[in-house]
MOPAC internal coordinates of N, CA, C and O (Angstrom, degrees):
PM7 1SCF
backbone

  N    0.0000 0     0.00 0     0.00 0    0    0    0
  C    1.4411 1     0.00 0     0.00 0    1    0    0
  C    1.5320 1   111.14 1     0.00 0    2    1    0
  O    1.2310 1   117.44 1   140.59 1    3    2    1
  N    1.5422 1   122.49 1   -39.41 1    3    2    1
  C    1.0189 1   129.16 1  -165.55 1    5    3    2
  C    1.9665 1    98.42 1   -88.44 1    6    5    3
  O    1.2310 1   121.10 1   146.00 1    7    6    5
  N    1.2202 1   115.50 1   -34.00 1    7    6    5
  C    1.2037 1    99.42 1   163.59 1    9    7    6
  C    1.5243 1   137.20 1   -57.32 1   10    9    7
  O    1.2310 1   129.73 1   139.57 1   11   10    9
  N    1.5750 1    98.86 1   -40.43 1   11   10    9
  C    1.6117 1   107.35 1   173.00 1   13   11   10
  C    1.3880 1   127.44 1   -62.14 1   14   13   11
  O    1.2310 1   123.56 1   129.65 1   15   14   13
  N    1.7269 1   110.78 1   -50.35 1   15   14   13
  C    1.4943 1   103.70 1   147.59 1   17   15   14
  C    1.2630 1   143.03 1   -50.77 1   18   17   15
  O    1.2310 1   119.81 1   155.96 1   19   18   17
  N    1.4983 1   117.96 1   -24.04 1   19   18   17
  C    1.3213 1   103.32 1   147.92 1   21   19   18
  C    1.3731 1   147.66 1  -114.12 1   22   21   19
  O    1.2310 1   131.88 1  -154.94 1   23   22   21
  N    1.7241 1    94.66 1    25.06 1   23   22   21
  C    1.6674 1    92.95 1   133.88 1   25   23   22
  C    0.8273 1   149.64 1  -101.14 1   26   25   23
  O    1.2310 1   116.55 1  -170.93 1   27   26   25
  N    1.4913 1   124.15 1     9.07 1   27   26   25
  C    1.7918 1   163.52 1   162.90 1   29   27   26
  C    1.1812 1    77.60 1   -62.61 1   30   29   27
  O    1.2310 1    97.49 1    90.95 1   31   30   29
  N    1.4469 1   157.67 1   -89.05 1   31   30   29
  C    1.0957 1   135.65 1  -105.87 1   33   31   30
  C    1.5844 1    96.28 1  -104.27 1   34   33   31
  O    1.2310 1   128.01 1   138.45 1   35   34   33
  N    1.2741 1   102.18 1   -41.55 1   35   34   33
  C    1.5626 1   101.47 1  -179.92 1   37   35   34
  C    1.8824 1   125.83 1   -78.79 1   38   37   35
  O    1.2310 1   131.13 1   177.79 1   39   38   37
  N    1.2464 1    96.13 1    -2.21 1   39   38   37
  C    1.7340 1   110.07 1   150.23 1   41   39   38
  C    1.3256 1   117.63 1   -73.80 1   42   41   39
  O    1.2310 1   121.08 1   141.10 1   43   42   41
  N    1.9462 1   115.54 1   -38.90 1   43   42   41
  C    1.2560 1    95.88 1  -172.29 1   45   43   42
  C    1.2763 1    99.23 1   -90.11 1   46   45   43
  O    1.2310 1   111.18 1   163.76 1   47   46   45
  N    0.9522 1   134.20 1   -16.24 1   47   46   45
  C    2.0540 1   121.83 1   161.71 1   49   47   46
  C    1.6399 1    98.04 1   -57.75 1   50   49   47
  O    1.2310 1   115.21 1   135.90 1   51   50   49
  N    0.6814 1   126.70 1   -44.10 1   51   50   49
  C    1.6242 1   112.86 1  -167.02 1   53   51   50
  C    1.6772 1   101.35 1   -88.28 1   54   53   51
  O    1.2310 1   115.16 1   164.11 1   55   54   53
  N    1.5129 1   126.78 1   -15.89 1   55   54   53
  C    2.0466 1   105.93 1   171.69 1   57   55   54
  C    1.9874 1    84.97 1   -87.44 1   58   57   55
  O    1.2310 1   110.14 1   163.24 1   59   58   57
  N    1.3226 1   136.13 1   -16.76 1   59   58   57
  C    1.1008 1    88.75 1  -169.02 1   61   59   58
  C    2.0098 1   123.74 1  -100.59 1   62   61   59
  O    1.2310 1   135.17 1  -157.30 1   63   62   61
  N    1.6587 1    88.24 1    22.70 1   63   62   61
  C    1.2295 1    89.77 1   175.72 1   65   63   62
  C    1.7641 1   131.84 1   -80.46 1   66   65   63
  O    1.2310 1   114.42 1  -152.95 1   67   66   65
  N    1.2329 1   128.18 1    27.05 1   67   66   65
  C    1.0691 1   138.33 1  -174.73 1   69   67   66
  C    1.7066 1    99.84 1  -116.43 1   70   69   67
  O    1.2310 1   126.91 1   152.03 1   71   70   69
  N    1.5448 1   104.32 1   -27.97 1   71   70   69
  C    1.6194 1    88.47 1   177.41 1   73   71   70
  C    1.5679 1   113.68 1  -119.45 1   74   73   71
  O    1.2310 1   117.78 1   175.05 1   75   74   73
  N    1.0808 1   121.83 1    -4.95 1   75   74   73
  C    1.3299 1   150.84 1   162.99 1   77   75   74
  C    1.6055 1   107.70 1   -14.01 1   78   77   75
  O    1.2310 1   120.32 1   -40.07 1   79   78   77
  N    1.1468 1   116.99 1   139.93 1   79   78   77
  C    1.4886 1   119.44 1   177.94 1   81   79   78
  C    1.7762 1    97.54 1   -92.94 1   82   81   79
  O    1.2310 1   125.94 1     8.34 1   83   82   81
  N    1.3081 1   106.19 1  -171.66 1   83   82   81
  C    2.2077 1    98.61 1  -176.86 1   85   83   82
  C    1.4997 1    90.89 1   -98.69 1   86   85   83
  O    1.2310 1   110.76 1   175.33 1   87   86   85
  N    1.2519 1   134.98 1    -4.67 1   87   86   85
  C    1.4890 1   128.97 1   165.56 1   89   87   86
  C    1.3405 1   110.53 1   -95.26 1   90   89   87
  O    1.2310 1   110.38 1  -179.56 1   91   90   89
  N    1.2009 1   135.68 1     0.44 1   91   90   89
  C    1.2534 1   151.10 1   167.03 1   93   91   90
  C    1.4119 1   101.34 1   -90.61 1   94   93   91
  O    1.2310 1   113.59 1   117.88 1   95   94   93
  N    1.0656 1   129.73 1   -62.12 1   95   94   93
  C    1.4779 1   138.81 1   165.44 1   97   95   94
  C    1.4755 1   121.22 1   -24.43 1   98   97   95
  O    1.2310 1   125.69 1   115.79 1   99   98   97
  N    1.5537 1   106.67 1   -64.21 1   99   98   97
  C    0.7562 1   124.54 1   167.90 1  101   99   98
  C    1.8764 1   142.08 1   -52.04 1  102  101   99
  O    1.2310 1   137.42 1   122.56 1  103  102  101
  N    1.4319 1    83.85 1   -57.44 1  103  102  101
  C    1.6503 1   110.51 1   164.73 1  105  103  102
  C    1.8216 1   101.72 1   -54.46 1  106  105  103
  O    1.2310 1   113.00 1   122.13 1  107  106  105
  N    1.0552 1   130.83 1   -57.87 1  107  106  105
  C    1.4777 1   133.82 1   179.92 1  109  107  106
  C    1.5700 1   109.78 1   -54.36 1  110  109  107
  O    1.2310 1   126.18 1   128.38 1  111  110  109
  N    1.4097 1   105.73 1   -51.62 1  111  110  109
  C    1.5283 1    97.45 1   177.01 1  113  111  110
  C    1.6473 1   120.88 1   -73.62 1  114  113  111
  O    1.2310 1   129.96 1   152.18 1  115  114  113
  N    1.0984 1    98.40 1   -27.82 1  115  114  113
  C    1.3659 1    97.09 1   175.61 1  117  115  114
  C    1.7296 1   118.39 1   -65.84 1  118  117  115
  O    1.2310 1   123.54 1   142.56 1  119  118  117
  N    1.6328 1   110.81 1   -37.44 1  119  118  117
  C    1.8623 1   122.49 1   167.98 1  121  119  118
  C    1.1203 1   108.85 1   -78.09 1  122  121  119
  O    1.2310 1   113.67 1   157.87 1  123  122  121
  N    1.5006 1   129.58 1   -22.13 1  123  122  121
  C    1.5673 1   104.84 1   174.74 1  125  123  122
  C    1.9201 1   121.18 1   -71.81 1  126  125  123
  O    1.2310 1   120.12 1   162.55 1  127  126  125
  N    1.3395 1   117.37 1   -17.45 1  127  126  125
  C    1.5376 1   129.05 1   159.87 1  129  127  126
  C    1.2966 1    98.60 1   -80.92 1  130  129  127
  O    1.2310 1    95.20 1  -159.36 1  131  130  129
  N    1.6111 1   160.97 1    20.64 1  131  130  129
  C    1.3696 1   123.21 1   164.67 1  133  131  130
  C    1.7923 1    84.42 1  -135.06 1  134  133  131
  O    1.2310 1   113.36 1   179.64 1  135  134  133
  N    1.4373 1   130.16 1    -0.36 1  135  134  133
  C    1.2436 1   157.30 1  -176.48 1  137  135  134
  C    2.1618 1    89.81 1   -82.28 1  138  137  135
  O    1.2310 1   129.36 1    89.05 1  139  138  137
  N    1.2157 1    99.57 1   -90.95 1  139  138  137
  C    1.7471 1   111.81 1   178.28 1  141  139  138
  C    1.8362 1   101.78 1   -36.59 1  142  141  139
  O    1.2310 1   119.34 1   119.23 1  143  142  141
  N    1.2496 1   118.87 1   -60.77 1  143  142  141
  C    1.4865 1   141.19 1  -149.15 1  145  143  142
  C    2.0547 1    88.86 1   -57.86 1  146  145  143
  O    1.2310 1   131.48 1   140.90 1  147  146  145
  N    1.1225 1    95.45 1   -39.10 1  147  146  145
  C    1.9228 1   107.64 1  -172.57 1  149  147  146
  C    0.8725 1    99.34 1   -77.47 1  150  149  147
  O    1.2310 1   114.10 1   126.19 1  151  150  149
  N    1.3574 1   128.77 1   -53.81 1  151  150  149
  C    1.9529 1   124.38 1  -164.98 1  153  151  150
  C    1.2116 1   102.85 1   -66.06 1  154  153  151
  O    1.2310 1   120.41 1   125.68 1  155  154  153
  N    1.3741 1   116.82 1   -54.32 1  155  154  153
  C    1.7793 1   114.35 1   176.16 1  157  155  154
  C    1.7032 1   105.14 1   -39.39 1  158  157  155
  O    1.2310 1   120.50 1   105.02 1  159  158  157
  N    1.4210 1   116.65 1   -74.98 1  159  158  157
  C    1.3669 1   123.18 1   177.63 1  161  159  158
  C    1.3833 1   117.43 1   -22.57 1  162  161  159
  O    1.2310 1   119.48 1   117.08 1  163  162  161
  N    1.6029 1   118.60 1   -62.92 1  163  162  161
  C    1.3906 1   122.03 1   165.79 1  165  163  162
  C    1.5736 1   117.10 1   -32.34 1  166  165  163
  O    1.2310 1   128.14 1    97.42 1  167  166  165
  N    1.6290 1   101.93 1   -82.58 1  167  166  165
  C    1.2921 1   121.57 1   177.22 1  169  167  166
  C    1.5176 1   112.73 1   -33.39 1  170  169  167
  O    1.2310 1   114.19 1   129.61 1  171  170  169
  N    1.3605 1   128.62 1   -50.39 1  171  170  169
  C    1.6013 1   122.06 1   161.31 1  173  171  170
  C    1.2247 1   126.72 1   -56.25 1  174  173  171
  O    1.2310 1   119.15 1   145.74 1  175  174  173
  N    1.5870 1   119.22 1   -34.26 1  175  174  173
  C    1.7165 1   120.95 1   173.89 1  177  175  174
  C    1.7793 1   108.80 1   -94.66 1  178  177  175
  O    1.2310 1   117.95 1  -148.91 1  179  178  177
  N    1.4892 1   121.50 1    31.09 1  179  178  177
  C    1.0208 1   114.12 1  -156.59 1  181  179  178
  C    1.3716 1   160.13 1    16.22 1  182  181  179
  O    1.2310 1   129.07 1  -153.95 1  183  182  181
  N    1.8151 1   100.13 1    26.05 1  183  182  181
  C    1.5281 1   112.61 1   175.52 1  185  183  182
  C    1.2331 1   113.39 1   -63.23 1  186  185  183
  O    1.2310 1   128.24 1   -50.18 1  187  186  185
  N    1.0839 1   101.75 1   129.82 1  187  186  185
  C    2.0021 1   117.69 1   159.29 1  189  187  186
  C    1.6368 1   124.29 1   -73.98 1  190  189  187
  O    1.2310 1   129.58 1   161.33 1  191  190  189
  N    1.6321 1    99.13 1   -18.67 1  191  190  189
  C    1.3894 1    97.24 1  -165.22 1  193  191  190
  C    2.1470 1   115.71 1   -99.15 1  194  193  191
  O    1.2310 1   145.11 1   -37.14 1  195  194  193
  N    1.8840 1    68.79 1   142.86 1  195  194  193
  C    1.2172 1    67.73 1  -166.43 1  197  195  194
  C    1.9971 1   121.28 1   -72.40 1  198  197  195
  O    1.2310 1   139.29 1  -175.68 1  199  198  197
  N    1.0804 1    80.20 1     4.32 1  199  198  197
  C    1.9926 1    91.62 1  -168.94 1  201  199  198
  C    1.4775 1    95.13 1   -87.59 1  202  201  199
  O    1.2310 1   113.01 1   142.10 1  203  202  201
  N    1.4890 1   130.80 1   -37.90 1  203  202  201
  C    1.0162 1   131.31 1   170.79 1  205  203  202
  C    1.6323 1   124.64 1   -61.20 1  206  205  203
  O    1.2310 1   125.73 1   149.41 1  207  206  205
  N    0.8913 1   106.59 1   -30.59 1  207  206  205
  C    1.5934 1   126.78 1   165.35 1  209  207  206
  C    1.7704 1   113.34 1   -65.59 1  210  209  207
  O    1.2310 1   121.75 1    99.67 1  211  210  209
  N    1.2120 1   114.27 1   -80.33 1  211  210  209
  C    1.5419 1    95.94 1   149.29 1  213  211  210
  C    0.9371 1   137.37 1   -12.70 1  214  213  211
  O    1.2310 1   115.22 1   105.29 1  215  214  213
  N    1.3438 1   126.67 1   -74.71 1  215  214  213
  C    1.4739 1   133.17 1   158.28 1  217  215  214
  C    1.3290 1   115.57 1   -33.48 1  218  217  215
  O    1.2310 1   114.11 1   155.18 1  219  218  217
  N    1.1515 1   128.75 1   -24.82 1  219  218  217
  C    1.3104 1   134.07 1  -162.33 1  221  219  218
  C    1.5565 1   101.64 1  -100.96 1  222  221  219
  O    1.2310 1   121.55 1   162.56 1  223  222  221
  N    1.1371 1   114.64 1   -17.44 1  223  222  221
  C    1.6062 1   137.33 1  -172.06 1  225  223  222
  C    1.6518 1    95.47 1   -83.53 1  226  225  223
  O    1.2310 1   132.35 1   109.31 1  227  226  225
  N    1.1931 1    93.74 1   -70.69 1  227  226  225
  C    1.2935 1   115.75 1  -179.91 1  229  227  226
  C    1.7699 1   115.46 1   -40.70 1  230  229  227
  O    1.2310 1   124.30 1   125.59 1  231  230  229
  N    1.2826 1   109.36 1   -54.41 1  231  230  229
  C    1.2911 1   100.27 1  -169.97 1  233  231  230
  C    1.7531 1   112.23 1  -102.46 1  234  233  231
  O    1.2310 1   126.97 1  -164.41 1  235  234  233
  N    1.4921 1   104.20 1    15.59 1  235  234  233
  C    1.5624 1   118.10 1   155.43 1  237  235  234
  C    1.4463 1   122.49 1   -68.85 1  238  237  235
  O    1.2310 1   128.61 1   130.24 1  239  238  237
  N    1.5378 1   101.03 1   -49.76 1  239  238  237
  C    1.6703 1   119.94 1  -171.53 1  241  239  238
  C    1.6201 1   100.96 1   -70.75 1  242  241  239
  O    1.2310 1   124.09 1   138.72 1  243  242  241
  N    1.5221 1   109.77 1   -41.28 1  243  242  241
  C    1.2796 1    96.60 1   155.29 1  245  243  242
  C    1.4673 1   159.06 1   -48.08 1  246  245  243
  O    1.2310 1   128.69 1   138.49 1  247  246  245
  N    1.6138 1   100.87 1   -41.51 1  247  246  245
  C    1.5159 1   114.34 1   173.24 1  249  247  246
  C    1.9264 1    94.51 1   -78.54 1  250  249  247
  O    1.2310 1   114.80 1   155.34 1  251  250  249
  N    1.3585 1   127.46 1   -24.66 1  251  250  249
  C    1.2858 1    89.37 1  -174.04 1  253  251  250
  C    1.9575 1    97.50 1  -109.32 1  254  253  251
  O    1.2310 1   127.90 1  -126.03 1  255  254  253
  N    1.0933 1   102.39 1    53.97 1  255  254  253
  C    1.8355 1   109.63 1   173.78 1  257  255  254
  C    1.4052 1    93.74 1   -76.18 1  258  257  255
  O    1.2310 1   111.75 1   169.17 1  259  258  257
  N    0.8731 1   133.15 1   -10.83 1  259  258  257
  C    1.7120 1   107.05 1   177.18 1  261  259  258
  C    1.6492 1   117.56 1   -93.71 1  262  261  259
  O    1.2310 1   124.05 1  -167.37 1  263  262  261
  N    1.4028 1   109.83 1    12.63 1  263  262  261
  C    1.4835 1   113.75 1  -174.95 1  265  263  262
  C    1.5175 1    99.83 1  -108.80 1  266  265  263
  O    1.2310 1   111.17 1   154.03 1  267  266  265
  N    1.2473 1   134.22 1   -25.97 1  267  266  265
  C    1.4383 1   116.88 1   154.37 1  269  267  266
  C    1.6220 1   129.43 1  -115.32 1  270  269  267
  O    1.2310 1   126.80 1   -30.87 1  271  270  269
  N    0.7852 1   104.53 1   149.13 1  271  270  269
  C    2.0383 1   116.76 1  -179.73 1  273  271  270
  C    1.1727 1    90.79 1   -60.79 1  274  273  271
  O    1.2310 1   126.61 1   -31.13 1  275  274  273
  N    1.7293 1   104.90 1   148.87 1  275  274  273
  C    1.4297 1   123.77 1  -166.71 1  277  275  274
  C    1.7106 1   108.76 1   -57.46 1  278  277  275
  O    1.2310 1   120.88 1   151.59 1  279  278  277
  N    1.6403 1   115.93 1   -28.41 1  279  278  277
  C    1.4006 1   102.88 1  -177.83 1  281  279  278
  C    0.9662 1   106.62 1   -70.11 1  282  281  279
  O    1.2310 1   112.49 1   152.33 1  283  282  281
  N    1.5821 1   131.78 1   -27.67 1  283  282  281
  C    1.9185 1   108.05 1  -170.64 1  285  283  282
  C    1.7337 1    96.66 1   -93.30 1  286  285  283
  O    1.2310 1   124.30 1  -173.64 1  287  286  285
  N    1.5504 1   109.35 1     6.36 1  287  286  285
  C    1.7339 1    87.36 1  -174.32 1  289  287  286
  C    1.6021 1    99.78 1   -85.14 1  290  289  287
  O    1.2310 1   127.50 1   151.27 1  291  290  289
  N    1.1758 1   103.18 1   -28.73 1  291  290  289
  C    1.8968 1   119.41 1   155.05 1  293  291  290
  C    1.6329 1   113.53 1   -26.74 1  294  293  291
  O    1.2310 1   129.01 1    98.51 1  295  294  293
  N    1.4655 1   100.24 1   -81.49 1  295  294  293
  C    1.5550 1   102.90 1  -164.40 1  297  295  294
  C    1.7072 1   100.04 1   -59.00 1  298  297  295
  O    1.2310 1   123.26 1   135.98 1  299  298  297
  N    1.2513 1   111.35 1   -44.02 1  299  298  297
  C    1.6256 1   114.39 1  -164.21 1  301  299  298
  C    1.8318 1   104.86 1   -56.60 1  302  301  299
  O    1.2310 1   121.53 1   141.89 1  303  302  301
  N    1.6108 1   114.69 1   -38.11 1  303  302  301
  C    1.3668 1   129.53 1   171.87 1  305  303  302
  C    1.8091 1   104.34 1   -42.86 1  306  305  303
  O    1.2310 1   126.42 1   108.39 1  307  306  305
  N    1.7114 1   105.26 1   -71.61 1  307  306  305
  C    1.0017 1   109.88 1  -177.09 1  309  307  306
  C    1.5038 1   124.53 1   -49.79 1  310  309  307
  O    1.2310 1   123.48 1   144.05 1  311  310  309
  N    1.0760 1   110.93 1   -35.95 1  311  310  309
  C    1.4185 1   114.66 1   179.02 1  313  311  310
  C    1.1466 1   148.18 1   -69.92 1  314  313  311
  O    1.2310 1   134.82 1   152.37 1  315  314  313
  N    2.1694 1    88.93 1   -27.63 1  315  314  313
  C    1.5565 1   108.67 1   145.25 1  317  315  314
  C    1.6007 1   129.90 1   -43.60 1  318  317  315
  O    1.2310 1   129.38 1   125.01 1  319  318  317
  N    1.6771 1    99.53 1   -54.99 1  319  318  317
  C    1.3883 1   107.24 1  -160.48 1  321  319  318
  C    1.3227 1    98.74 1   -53.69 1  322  321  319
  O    1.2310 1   123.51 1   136.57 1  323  322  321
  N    1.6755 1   110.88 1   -43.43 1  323  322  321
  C    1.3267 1   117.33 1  -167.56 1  325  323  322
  C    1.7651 1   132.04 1   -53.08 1  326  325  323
  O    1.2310 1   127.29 1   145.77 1  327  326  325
  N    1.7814 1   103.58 1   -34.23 1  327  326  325
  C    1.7033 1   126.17 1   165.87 1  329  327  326
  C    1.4187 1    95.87 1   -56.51 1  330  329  327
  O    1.2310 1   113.47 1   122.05 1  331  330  329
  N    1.4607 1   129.95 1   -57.95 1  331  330  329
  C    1.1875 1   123.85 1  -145.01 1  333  331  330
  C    1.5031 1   111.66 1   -73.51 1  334  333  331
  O    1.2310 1   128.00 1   156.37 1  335  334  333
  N    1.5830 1   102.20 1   -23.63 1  335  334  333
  C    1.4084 1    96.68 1  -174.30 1  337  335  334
  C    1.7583 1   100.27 1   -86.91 1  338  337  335
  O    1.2310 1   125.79 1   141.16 1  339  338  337
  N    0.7558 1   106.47 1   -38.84 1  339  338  337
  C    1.4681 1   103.04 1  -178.07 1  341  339  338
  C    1.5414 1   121.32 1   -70.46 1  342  341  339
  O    1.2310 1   124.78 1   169.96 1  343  342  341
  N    1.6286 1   108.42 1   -10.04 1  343  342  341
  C    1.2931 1   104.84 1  -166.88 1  345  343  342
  C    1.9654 1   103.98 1  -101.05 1  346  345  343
  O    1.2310 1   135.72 1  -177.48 1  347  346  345
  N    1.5496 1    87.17 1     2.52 1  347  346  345
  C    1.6034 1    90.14 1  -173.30 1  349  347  346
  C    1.5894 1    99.32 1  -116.21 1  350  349  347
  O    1.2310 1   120.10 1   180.00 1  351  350  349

């Protein structure tokens, strides 16, 4: 389960790179490493769930908030919400 969601999500980073803005670009490349980094995590503690995985998303982008300025921690935020809805 946790594999399929995250290749749902990392397909839709990869169809939307043809129309993608460079903060769109960006924002995607930057979630597809904290996107992979969670599923592994799961997959080693054997969670299935996908809410837990999120969370796991979630509190990745967190520990590394000090590597971008609040505007790209912005777009990268938004862009989450945006996979998740589409990826579910």
């Amino acid at each position: 389960m946790i594999q399929q969601y995250e290749e749902k999500l990392l397909t839709l980073i990869d169809q939307m790179v043809e129309t993608a803005s460079d903060d769109e670009l960006f924002a995607g490349g930057y979630l597809r490493g904290h996107i992979s980094l969670s599923a592994a995590h799961c997959e080693l503690e054997g969670t299935s769930s996908i809410e837990v995985m999120d969370a796991k998303v979630v509190e990745s982008m967190a520990d590394a908030q000090s590597e971008l300025n609040p505007a790209d921690q912005l777009i990268v935020k938004e862009m989450w919400q945006q996979l998740q809805l589409q990826a579910r």
